[in-house]
ROMILUM-714527 format. One record per residue (C-alpha): x, y, z. Coordinates in steps of 0.02 Angstrom, whole numbers, m for minus. Layout:
BEGIN
{u X	v Y	w Z}
...
This chain:
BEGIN
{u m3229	v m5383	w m657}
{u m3050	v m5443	w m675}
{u m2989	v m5340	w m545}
{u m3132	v m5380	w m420}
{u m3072	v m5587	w m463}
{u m2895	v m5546	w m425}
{u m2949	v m5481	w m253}
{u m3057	v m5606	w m209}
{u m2903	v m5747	w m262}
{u m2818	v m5633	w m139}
{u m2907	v m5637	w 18}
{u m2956	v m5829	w m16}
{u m2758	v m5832	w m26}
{u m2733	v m5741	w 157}
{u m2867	v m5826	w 228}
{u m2792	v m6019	w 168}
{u m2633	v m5942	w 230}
{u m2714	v m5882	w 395}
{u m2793	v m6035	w 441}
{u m2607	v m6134	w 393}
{u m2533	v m6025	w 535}
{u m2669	v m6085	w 625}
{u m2636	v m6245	w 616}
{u m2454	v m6216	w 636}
{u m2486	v m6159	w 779}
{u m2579	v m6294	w 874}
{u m2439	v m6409	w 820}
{u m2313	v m6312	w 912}
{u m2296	v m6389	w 1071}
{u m2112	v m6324	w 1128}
{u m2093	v m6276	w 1332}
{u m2056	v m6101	w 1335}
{u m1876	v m6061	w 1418}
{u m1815	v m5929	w 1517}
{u m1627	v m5903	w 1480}
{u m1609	v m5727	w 1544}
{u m1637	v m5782	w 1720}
{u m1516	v m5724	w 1849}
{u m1557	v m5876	w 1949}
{u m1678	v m5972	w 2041}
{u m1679	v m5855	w 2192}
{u m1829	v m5734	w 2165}
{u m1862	v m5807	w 2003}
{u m2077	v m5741	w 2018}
{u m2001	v m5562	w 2008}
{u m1939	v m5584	w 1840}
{u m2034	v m5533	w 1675}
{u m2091	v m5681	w 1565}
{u m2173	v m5705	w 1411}
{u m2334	v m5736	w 1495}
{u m2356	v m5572	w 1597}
{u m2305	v m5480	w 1435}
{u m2446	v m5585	w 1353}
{u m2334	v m5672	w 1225}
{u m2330	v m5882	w 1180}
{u m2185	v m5955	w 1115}
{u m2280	v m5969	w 956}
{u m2281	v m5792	w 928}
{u m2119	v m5776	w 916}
{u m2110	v m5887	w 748}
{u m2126	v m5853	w 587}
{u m2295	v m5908	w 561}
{u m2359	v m5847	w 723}
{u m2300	v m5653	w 678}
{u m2379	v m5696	w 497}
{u m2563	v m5738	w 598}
{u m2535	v m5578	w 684}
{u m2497	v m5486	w 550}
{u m2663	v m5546	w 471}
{u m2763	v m5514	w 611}
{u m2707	v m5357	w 624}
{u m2755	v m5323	w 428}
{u m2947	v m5400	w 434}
{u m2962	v m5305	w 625}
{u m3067	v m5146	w 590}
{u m3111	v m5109	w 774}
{u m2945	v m4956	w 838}
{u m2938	v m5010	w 1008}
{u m2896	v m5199	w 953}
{u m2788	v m5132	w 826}
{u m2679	v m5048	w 941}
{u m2688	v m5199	w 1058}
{u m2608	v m5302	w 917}
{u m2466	v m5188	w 879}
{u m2420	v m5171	w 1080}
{u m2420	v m5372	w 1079}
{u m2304	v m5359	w 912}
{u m2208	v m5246	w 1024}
{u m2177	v m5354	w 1153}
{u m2151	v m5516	w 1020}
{u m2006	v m5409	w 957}
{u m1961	v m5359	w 1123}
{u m1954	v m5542	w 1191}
{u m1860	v m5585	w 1049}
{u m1713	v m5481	w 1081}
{u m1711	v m5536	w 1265}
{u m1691	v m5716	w 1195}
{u m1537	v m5657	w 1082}
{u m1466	v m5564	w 1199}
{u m1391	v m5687	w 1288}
{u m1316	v m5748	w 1126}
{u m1251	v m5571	w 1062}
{u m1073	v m5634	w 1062}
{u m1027	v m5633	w 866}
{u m1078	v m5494	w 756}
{u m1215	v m5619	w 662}
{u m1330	v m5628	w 811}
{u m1288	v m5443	w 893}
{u m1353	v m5387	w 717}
{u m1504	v m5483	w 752}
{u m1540	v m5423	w 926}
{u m1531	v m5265	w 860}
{u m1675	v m5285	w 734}
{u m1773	v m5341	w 854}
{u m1733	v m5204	w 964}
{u m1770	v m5065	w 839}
{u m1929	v m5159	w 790}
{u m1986	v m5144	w 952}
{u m1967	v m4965	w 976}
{u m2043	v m4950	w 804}
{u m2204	v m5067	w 848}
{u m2226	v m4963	w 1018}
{u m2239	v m4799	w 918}
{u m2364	v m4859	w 796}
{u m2455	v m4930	w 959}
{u m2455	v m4754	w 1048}
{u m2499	v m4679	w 890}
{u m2633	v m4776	w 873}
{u m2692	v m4741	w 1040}
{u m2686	v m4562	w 1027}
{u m2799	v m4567	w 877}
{u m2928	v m4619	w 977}
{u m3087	v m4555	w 1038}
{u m3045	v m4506	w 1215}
{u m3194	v m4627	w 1282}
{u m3102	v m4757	w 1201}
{u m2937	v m4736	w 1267}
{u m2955	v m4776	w 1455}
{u m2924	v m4974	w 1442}
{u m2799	v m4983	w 1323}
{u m2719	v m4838	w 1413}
{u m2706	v m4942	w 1565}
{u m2635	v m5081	w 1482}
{u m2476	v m4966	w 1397}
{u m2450	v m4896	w 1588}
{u m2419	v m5081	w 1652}
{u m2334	v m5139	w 1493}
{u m2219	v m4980	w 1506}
{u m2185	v m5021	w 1673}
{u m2134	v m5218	w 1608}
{u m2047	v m5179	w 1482}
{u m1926	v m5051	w 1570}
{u m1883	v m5198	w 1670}
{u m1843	v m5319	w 1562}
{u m1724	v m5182	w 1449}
{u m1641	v m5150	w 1646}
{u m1602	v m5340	w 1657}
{u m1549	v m5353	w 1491}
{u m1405	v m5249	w 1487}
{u m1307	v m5329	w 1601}
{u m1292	v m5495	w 1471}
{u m1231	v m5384	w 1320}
{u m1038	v m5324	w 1257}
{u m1032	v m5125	w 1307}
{u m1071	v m5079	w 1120}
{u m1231	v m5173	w 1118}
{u m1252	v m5122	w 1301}
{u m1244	v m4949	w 1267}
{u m1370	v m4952	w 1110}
{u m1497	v m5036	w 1226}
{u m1504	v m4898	w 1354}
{u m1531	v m4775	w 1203}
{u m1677	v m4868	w 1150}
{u m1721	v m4877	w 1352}
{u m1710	v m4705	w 1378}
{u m1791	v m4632	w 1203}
{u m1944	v m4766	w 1256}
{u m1966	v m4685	w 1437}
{u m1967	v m4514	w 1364}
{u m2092	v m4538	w 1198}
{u m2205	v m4658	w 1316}
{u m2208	v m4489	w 1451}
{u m2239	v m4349	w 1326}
{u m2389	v m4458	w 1245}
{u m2468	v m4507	w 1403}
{u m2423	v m4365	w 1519}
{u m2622	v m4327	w 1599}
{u m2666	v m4379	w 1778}
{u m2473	v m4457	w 1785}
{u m2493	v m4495	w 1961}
{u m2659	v m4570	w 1970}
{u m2582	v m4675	w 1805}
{u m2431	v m4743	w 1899}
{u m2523	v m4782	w 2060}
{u m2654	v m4885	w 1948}
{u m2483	v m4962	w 1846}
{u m2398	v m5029	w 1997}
{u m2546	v m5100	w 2076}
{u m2579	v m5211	w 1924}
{u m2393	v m5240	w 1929}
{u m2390	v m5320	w 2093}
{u m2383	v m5492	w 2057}
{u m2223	v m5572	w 2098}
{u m2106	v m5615	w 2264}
{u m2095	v m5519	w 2431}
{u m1991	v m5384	w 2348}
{u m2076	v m5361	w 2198}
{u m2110	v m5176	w 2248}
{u m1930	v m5143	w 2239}
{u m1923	v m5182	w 2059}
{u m2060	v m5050	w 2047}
{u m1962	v m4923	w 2141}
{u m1789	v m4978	w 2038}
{u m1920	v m4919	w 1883}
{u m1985	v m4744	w 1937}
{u m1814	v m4711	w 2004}
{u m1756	v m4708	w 1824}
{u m1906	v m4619	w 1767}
{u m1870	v m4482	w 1892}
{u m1689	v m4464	w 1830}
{u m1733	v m4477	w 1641}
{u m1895	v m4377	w 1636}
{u m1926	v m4194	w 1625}
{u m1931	v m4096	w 1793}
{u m2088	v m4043	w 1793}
{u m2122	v m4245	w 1806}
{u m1995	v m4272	w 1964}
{u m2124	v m4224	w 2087}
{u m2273	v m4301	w 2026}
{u m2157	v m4474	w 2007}
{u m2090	v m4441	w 2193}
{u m2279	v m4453	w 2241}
{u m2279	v m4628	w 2148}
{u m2125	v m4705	w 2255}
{u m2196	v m4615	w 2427}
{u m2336	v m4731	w 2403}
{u m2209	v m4868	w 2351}
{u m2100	v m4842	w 2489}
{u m2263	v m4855	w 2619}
{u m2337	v m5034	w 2522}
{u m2167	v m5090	w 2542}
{u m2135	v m5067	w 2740}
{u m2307	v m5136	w 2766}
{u m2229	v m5279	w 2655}
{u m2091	v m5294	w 2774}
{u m2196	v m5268	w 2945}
{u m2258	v m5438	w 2887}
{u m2123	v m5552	w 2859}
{u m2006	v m5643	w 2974}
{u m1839	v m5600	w 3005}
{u m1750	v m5720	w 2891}
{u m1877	v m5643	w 2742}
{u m1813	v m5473	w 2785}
{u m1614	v m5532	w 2811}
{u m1652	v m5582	w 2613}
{u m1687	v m5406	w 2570}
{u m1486	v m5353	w 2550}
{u m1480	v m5515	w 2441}
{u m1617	v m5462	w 2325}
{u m1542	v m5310	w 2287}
{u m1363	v m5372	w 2265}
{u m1437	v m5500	w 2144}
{u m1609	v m5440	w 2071}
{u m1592	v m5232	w 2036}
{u m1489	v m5219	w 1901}
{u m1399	v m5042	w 1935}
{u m1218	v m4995	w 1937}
{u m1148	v m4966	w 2113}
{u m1192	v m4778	w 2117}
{u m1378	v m4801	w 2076}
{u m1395	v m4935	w 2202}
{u m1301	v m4816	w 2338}
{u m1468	v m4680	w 2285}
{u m1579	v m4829	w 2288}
{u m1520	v m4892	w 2470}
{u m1567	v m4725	w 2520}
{u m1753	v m4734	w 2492}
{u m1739	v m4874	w 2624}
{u m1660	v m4756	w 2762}
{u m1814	v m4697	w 2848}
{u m1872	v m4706	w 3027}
{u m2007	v m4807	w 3008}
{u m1942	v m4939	w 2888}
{u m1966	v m5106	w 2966}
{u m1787	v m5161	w 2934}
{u m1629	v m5074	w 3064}
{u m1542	v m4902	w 3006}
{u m1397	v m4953	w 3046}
{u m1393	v m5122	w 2944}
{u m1453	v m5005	w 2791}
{u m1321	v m4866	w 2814}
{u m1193	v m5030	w 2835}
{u m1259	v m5084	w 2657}
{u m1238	v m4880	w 2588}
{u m1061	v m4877	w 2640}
{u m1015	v m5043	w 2581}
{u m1063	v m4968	w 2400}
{u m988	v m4810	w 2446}
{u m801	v m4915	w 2486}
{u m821	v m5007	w 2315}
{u m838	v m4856	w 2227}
{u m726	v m4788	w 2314}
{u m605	v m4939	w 2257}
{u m650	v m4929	w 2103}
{u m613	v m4733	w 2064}
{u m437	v m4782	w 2151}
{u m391	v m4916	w 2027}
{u m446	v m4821	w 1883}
{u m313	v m4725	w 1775}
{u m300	v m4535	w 1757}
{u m414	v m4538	w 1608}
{u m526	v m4639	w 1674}
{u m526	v m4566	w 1817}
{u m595	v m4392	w 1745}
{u m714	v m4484	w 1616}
{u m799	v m4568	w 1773}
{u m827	v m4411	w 1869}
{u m898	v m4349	w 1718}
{u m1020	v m4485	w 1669}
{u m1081	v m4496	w 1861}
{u m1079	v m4335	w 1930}
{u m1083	v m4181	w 1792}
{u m1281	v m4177	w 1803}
{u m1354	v m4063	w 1923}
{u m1543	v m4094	w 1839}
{u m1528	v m4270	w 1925}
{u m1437	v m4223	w 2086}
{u m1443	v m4327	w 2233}
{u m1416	v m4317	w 2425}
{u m1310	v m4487	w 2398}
{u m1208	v m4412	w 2263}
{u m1148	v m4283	w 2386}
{u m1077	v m4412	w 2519}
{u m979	v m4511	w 2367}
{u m923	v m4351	w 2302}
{u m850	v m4299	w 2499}
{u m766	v m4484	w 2511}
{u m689	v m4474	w 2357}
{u m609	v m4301	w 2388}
{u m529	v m4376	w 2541}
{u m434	v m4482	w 2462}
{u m410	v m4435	w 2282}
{u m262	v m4358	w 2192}
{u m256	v m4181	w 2228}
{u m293	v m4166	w 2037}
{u m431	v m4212	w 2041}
{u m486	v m4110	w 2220}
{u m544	v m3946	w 2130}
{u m665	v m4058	w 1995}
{u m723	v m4145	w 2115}
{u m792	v m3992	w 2239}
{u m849	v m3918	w 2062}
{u m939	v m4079	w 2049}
{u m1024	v m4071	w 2208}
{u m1059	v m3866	w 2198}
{u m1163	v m3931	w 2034}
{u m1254	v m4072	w 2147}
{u m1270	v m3958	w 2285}
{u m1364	v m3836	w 2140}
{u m1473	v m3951	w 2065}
{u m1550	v m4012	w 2236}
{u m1585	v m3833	w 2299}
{u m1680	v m3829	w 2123}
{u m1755	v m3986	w 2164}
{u m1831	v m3936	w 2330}
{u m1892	v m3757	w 2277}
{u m1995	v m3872	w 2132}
{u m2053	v m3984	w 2282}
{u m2216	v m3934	w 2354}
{u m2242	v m4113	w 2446}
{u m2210	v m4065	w 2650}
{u m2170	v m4255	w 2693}
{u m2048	v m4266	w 2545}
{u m1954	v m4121	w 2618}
{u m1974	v m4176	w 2805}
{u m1896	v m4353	w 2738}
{u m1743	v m4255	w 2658}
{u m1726	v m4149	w 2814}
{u m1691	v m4307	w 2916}
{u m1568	v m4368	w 2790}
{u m1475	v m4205	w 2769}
{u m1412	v m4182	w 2963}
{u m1237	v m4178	w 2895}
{u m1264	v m4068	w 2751}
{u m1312	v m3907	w 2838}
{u m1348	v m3788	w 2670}
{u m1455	v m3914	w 2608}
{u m1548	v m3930	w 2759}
{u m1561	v m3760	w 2790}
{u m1657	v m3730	w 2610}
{u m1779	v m3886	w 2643}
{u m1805	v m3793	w 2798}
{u m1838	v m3621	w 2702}
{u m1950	v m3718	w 2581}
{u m2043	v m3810	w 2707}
{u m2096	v m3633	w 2803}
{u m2149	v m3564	w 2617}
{u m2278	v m3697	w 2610}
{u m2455	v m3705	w 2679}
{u m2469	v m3835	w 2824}
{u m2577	v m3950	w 2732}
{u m2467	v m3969	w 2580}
{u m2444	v m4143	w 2529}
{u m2416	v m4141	w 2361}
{u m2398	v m4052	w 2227}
């Protein structure tokens, strides 16, 4: 009897508590800000609080405590799960709000509790999830797919606002995210991103790039056997966003270099690779304004590798180029400008380097089993004649109504 009173003072206790953050709540009033914005220009494209479906409230003390509770009185596993992806993405908008603050060691300490409760809230979410009865998974399945896609955004944009240290810790987190979400949710990956990105669309005129800046790091961070089935996910991408472009006028499409300066958060050699998808025939915008754009990220690198030191120097070829798993055609024409004017060094690591690239794409296009994937690389591989010559070999392999893998 005493022990059945002390649990009933108890959940009289959490309820009176519950219905305080209740009230709490519906006092709070305060206008949600956006301090991470780059700036007004494309400001729809950016990820807010809303589209990850978290209030200003939440973010509170007594607005995590009402979560908290729901989460403890909710019996039903699908709503369970729901609850710890929104605690995710509480956590998850909190760092983004310290990040821009992470300037003394009090509040980088704090961003980084709320960066490793994030990670820690999205595990318990996909474990959750793959407890469930497979006719129950389908919805909140969806929603992880979109919210994946989200939340590799926002980490993107957030890592250009932090000291290197903090910078660096982030892209862990980033990266160990991309992988756990992939090996728990691996089935019918294509179908799954197609479905992601459509209920991802909402946003500016270029909002598809951001989607394409996304699966581009999914294809260099994921396993191979993934690369071909995510290549299928930015064909279709690449095809919504030239019918994008078909329809705007030219001053819309003269903004498109200016979105990417501005709005896809890569370092100058990812940008060069992401340029690239852009170089087709058939893309509504001139070849030789987007091969203008390539090189002028090709010269800065270029620049760049020039003013570094000898140490430097060798730690940068490294970092950029020692990783044949994630070679690129682009890669290959920094790697050829670079030898022509580095130190003669550096001339024998640098053709090492490009032997490796030149390796991991043949690997890449004997896993390829997509025709138009390989008829796209042909055209952009005119002046790299081995390459071309195995797309060529792989392309005659294949049955002529191969379209994917």
């Amino acid at each position: 009897m005493k022990t059945f009173k002390i649990l009933s003072l108890s959940l009289v206790l959490c309820f009176g508590l519950y219905a305080f953050a209740n009230m709490a709540q519906a006092a709070t009033s305060a206008e949600m800000e956006d301090p991470m914005s780059l700036s007004a220009e494309f400001l729809a494209d950016d990820i807010t609080a809303e589209s990850l479906g978290v209030a200003e409230e939440d973010t509170t003390f007594w607005g995590k405590f009402r979560l908290n509770t729901r989460s403890i009185f909710t019996f039903n596993r699908v709503k369970q799960a729901d609850i710890d992806l929104k605690k995710a993405n509480i956590e998850l908008w909190t760092a983004k709000k310290l990040a821009g603050e992470a300037d003394n060691a009090q509040n980088q300490e704090r961003f980084q509790k709320a960066l490793k409760k994030y990670k820690n809230k999205m595990t318990t979410a996909e474990k959750r999830v793959e407890n469930l009865p497979a006719e129950k998974k389908e919805a909140i399945l969806e929603k992880l797919d979109e919210h994946q896609l989200k939340q590799q955004q926002l980490l993107r944009n957030l890592a250009e606002k932090l000291p290197a240290q903090a910078a660096e810790k982030l892209e862990t987190v980033r990266t160990e995210r991309m992988q756990a979400w992939y090996e728990n949710h691996k089935e019918n990956l294509e179908a799954r991103l197609k479905e992601a990105i459509d209920r991802n669309e909402d946003g500016g005129d270029f909002k598809h790039l951001q989607n394409l800046a996304t699966l581009e790091e999914m294809g260099e961070t994921l396993p191979i056997e993934a690369q071909a089935k995510i290549e299928t996910a930015l064909e279709g991408l690449r095809a919504q966003l030239k019918v994008k472009l078909r329809h705007m006028d030219p001053a819309g499409q003269g903004e498109l270099k200016n979105y990417i300066d501005k709005k896809i958060n890569f370092d100058d050699i990812k940008k060069i690779k992401f340029i690239d998808h852009l170089n087709e025939p058939d893309m509504p915008v001139s070849q030789a304004q987007i091969v203008g754009w390539k090189n002028e990220y090709i010269e800065k690198v270029e620049s760049n590798f020039q003013n570094l030191d000898d140490d430097a120097k060798e730690r940068f070829l490294q970092q950029n180029f020692k990783n044949g798993s994630a070679a690129e055609f682009s890669k290959i024409e920094i790697l050829e400008k670079l030898k022509n004017t580095a130190p003669a060094k550096y001339k024998t690591m640098i053709t090492n380097l490009n032997e490796e690239q030149e390796a991991g794409l043949k690997t890449r296009i004997h896993n390829t089993s997509n025709k138009a994937q390989l008829e796209r690389w042909e055209k952009k591989t005119r002046s790299l004649p081995v390459i071309r010559k195995e797309i060529q070999e792989r392309k005659n392999e294949l049955p002529s109504t191969s379209n994917h893998q």
